[in-house]
C-alpha positions in Angstrom: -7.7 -16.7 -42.8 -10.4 -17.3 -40.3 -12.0 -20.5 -39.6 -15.2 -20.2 -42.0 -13.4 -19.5 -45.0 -10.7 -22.3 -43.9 -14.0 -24.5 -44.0 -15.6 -23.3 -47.0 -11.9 -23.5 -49.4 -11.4 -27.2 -47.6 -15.2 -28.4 -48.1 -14.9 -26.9 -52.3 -11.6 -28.6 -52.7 -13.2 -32.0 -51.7 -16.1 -31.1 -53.8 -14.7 -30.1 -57.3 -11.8 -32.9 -56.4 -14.4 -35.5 -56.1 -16.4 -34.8 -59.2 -13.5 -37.0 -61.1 -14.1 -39.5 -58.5 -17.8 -39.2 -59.7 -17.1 -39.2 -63.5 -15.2 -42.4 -63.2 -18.4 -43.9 -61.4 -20.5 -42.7 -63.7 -18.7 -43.9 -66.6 -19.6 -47.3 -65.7 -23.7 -46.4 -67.4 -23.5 -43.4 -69.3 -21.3 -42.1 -72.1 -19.1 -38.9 -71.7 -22.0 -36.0 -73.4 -24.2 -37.8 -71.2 -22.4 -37.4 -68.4 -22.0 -33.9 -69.5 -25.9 -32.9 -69.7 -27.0 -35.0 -66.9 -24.0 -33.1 -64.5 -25.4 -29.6 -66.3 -29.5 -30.5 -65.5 -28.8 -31.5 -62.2 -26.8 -28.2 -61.4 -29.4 -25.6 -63.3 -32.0 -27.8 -61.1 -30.1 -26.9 -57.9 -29.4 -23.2 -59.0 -33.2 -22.3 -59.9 -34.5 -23.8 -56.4 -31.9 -22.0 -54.9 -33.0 -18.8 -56.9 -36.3 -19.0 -56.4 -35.9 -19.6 -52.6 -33.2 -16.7 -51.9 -35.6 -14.3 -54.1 -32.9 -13.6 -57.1 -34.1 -12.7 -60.4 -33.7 -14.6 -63.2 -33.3 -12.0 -65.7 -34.0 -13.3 -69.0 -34.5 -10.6 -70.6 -30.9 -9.0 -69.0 -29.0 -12.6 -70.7 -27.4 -11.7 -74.2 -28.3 -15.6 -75.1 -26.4 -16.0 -78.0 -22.9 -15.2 -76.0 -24.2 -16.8 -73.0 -24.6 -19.7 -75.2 -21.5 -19.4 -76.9 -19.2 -19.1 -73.9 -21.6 -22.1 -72.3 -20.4 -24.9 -74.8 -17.1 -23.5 -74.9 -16.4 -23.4 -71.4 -18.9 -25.8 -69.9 -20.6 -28.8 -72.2 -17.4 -29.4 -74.0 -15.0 -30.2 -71.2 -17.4 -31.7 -69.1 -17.9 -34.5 -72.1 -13.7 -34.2 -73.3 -12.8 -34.9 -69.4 -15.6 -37.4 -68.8 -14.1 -39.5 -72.1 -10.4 -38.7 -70.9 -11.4 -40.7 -68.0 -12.0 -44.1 -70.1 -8.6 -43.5 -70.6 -6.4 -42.1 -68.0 -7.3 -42.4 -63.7 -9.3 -39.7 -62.2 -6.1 -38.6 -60.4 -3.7 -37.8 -63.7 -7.8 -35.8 -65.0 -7.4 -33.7 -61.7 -3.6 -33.0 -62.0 -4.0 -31.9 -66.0 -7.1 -29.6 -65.1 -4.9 -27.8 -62.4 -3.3 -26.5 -65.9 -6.2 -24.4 -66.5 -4.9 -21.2 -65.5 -1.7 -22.2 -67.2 -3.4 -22.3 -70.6 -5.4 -19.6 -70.2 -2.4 -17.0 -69.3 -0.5 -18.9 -72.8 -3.9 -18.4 -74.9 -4.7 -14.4 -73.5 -1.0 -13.6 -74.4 -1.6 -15.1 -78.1 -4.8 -14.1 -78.9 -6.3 -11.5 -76.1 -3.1 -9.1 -75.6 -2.8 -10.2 -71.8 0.6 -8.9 -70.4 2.8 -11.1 -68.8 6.7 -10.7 -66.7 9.4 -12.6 -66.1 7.6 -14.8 -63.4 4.6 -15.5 -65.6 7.3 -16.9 -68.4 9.1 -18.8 -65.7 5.6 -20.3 -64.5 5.0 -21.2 -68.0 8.3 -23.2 -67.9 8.2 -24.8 -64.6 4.2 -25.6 -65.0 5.6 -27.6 -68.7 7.9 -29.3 -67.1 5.5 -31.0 -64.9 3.3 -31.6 -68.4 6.1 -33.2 -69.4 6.7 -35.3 -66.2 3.5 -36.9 -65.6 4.2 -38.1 -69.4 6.5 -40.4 -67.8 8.6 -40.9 -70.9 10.9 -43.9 -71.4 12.6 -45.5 -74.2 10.0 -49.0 -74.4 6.8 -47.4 -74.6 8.4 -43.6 -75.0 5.2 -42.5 -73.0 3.4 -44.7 -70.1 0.1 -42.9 -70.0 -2.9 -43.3 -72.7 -2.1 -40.2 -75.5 -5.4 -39.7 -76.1 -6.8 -39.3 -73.0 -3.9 -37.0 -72.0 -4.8 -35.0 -74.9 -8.1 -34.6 -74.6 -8.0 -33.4 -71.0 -5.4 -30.8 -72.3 -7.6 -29.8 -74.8 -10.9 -29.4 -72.0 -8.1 -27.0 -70.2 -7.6 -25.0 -73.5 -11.2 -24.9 -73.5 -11.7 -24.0 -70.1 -9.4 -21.3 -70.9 -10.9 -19.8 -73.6 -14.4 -19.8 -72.4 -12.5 -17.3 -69.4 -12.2 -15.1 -72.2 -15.3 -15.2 -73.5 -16.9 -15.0 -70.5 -15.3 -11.3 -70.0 -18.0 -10.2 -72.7 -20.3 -11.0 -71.0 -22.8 -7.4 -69.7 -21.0 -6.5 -66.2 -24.8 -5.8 -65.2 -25.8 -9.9 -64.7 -25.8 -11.4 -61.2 -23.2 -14.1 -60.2 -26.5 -16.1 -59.7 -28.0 -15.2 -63.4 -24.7 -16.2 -65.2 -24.7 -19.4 -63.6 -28.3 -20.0 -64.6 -27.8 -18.7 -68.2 -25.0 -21.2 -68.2 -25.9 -24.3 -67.0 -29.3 -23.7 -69.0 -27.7 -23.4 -72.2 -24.8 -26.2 -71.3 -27.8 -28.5 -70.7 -29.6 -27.4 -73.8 -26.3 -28.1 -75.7 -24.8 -31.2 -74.5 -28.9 -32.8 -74.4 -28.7 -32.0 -78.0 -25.6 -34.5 -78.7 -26.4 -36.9 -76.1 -30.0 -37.8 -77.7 -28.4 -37.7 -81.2 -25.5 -39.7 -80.4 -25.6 -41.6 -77.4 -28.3 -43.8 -75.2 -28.7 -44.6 -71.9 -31.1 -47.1 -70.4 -33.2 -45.4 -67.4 -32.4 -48.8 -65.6 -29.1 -47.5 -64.7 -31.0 -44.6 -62.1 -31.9 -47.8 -60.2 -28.2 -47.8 -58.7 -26.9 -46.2 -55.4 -24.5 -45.5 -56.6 -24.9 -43.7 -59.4 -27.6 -41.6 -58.2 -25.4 -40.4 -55.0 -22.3 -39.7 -58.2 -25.1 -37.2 -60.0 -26.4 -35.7 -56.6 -22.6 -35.1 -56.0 -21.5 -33.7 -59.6 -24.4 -31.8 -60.2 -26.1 -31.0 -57.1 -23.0 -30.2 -55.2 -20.1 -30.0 -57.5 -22.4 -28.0 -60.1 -24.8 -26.5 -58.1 -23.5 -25.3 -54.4 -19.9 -25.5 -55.3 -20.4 -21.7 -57.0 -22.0 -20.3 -54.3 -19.4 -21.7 -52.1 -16.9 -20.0 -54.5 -18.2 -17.0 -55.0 -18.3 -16.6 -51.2 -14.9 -17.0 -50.7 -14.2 -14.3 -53.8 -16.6 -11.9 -51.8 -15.6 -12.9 -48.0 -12.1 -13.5 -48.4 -11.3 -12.2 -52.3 -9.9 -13.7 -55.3 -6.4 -14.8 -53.7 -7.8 -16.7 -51.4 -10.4 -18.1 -53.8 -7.1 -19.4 -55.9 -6.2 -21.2 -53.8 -8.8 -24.1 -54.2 -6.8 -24.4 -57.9 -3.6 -26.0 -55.8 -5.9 -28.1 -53.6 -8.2 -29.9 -56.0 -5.5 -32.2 -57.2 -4.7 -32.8 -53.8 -8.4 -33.9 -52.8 -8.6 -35.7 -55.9 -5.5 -37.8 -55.2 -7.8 -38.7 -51.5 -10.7 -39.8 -53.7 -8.7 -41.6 -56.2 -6.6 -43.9 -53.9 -8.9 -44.3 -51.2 -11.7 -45.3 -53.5 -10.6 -46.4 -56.7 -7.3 -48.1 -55.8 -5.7 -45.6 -58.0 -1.8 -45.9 -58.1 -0.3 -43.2 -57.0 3.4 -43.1 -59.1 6.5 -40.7 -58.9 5.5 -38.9 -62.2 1.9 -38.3 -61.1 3.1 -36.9 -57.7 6.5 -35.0 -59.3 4.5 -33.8 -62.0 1.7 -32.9 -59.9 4.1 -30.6 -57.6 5.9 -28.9 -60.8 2.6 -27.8 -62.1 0.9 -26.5 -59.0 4.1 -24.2 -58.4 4.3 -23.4 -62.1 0.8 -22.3 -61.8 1.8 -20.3 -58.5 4.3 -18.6 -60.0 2.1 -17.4 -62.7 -0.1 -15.4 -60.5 2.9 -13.8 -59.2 3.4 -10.3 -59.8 7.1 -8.9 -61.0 8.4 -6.3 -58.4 9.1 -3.9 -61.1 5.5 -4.3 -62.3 4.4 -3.7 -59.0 6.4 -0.8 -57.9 5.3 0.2 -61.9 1.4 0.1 -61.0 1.8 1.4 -57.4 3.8 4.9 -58.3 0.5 5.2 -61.1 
């Protein structure tokens, strides 16, 4: 791997690891759909300058809306507002280590629903990756579990959601831009999750007086919703989609750095045990059987 794409995979990890670290700060003045549209209009702000500026079309004709739209709430507005209220509930740390379950869900929910084939080390992923669901539970016969159920549950169910809206986005027309599908979405998430947050939830503009919470939306939604794609997609086009991956197994890790080092986040067995079952579970799940492979290669 050479030293720019080192760069650009350590400098996303911190990123997308620190937008719990910004959620959590955040959470302090506005409510969890709030969070969401405010993340979303400060991201389709930063994706139109840079549009405009590097000469990209927009396209709106070329956007199908009403899938764009569809896939937007499922995969965007939704879990940004489900993780944002997990958060009231469980530390930005055990948020990061449940999202690194994304690809997890997404294999279980393509081989129910979307006919996605799978081998012996997807199944054994599965397993391993569950186990570490199970761990950071931290089950014990006072309490039976020592982390907040809901919370847990809802950042499970932003993953399932995160998971779907990978399958919706594969409808999408082949013919869009990587810049014109992250305008379509972040338009419509912010069209969606403004609707909710002005129908059920205030804010007081008083609250955009703070340091702090300004330099939490200019990281979520300038950086972590904005430059963080194009700093994806050039490691998908530089250095392809396995090396791309790999910022999945380093965002808990950055996240654990933002956490302790700035929340005074405890840092317990389970959350670290659990942590490392899921990451490997998750990297044996993008592992490819040998018989698969020596299947696909004589083809």
């Amino acid at each position: 791997m050479s030293r720019s794409l080192f760069f650009v995979l350590a400098l996303l990890s911190l990123i997308w690891g620190g937008s719990f670290y910004f959620v959590k700060i955040l959470l302090h003045d506005f409510g969890p759909w709030t969070i969401s549209f405010l993340r979303s209009a400060c991201g389709f702000l930063t994706i139109v300058i840079l549009m405009v500026v590097m000469k990209k079309p927009f396209g709106f004709k070329q956007i199908v809306w009403i899938p764009m739209a569809t896939m937007a709430l499922v995969n965007t507005a939704i879990p940004w507002a489900l993780i944002a209220f997990s958060e009231t509930k469980v530390t930005s740390t055990m948020a990061s280590v449940l999202n690194a379950t994304t690809p997890l869900w997404t294999l279980t929910i393509g081989i129910l629903f979307f006919k996605a084939v799978s081998g012996r080390m997807q199944w054994m992923g599965m397993l391993v990756a569950f186990c570490g669901i199970i761990v950071l539970l931290d089950v014990n016969p006072e309490t039976f579990v020592s982390v907040d159920i809901i919370g847990f549950l809802c950042m499970i169910l932003a993953t399932c959601c995160y998971a779907i809206g990978a399958q919706l986005s594969k409808r999408l027309p082949g013919s869009l831009s990587l810049y014109q599908i992250t305008f379509g979405t972040l338009l419509s998430t912010m069209i969606g999750s403004g609707s909710v947050t002005f129908s059920v939830e205030s804010f007081s503009l008083s609250a955009f007086a703070s340091g702090s919470t300004i330099g939490a939306l200019v990281g979520i939604g300038v950086f972590g919703s904005g430059f963080a794609y194009i700093l994806y997609y050039y490691l998908v086009k530089n250095g392809g989609p396995e090396i791309a991956s790999l910022v999945t197994y380093l965002i808990p890790l950055s996240a654990f750095v933002w956490g302790y080092t700035l929340l005074d986040e405890e840092i317990t067995w389970s959350l670290f045990f659990g942590m490392i079952l899921i990451v490997g579970g998750i990297f044996l799940t993008g592992k490819k059987d040998k018989k698969s492979v020596k299947q696909t290669m004589a083809v």
